[in-house]
C-alpha positions as CSV (number, residue, x, y, z in Angstrom):
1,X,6.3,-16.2,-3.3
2,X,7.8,-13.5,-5.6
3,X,8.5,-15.4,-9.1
4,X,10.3,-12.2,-10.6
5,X,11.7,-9.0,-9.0
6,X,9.0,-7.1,-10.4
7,X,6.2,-8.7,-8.6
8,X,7.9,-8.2,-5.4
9,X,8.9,-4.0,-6.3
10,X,5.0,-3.8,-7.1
11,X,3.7,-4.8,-3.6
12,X,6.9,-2.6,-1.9
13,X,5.9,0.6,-4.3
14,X,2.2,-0.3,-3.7
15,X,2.3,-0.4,0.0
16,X,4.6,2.5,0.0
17,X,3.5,4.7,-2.0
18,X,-0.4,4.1,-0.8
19,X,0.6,5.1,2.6
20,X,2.2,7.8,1.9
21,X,-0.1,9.1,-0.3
22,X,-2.7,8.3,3.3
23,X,-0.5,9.9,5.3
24,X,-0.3,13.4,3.3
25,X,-4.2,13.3,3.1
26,X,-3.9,13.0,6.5
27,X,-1.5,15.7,7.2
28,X,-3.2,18.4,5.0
29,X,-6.2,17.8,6.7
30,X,-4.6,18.2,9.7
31,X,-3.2,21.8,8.7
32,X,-5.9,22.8,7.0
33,X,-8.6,22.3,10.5
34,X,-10.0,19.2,9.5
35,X,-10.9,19.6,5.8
36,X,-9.1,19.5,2.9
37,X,-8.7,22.9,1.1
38,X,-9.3,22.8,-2.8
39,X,-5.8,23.5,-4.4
40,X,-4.9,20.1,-3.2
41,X,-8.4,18.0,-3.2
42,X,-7.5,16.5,-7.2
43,X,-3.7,15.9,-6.8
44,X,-3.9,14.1,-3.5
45,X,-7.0,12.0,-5.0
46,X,-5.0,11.6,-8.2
47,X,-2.0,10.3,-6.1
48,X,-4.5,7.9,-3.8
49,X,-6.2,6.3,-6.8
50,X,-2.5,6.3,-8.4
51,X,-1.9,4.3,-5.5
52,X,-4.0,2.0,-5.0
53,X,-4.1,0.7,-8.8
54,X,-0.9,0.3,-7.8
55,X,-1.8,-1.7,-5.2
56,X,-4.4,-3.5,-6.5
57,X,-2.1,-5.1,-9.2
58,X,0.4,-6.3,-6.6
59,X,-2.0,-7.9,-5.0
60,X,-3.7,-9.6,-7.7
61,X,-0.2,-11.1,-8.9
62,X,0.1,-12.3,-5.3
63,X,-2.9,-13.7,-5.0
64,X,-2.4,-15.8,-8.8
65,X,1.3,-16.4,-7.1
66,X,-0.3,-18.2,-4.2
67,X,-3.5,-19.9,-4.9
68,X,-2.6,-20.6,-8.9
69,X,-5.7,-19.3,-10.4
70,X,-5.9,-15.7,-11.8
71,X,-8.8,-13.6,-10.8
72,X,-11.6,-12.0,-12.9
73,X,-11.4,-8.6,-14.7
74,X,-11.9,-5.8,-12.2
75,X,-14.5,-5.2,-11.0
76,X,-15.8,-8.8,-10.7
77,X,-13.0,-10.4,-9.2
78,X,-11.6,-9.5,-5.9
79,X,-8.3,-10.1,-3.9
80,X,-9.3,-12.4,-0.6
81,X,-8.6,-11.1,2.6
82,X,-6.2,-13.9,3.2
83,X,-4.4,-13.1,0.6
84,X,-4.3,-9.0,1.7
85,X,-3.4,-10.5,5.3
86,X,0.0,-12.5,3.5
87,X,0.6,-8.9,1.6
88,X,0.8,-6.9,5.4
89,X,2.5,-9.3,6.9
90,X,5.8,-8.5,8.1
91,X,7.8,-12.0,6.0
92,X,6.1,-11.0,3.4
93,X,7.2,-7.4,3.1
94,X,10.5,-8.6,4.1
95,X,11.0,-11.1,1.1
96,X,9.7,-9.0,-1.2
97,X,12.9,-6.5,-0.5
98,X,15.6,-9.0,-0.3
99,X,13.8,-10.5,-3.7
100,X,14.4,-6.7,-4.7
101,X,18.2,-6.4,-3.3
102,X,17.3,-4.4,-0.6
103,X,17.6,-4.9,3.3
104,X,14.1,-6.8,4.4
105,X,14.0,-5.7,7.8
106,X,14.8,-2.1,7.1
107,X,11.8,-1.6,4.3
108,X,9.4,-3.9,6.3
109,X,10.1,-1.4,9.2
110,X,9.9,1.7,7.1
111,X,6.8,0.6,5.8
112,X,5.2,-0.1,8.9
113,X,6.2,3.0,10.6
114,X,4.4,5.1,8.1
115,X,1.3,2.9,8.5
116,X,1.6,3.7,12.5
117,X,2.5,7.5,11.6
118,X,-0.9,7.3,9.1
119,X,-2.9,5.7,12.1
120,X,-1.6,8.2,14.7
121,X,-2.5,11.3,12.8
122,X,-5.6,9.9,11.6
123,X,-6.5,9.4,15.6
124,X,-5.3,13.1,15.9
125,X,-7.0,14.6,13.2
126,X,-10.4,12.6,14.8
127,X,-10.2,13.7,18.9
């Protein structure tokens, strides 16, 4: 699924880093009474639209990787869910880190955590 190592750090650093970067909105929000206060409103919308180029890439080499056809320019071609629903998957993350060198499970588990944490304290931030 992962012809190179560098297709498979992509979707890890993609996934990572655009949950994370979810996950501090989140949290400021959450300190700051539901609102985001303006010394942080451009860096956290830098790092979210850092992250989901990011992102966006790793999917699109994905979805050339599994259906053999390369999608139009952004922003007239986009990734099918199917192939975002392979991406999330738990194999899927988990290849990608072995195809990295690193333990599957772990960074599969890692990842997912911080996609529960994100969901939990967006719940929180919302009651």
């Amino acid at each position: 699924m992962f012809p190179t190592r560098e297709d498979a750090a992509w979707l890890l650093l993609g996934f990572l880093v655009f949950s994370l970067a979810w996950g501090m909105t989140i949290a400021s929000m959450h300190i700051a009474g539901g609102h985001l206060r303006a010394g942080v409103v451009v860096p956290l919308a830098t790092l979210l639209v850092f992250s989901a180029a990011i992102l966006e890439i790793s999917l699109r080499r994905l979805h050339t990787q599994l259906t053999g056809r390369a999608l139009s320019p952004w922003p007239f071609g986009f990734v099918s869910m199917s192939t975002v629903a392979v991406a999330i998957s738990p194999s899927t993350m988990s290849d990608a880190a072995a195809r990295v060198g690193l333990n599957g499970r772990l960074v599969a588990g890692l990842i997912y955590a911080i996609l529960i944490a994100d969901v939990v304290a967006l719940t929180i931030l919302l009651l």
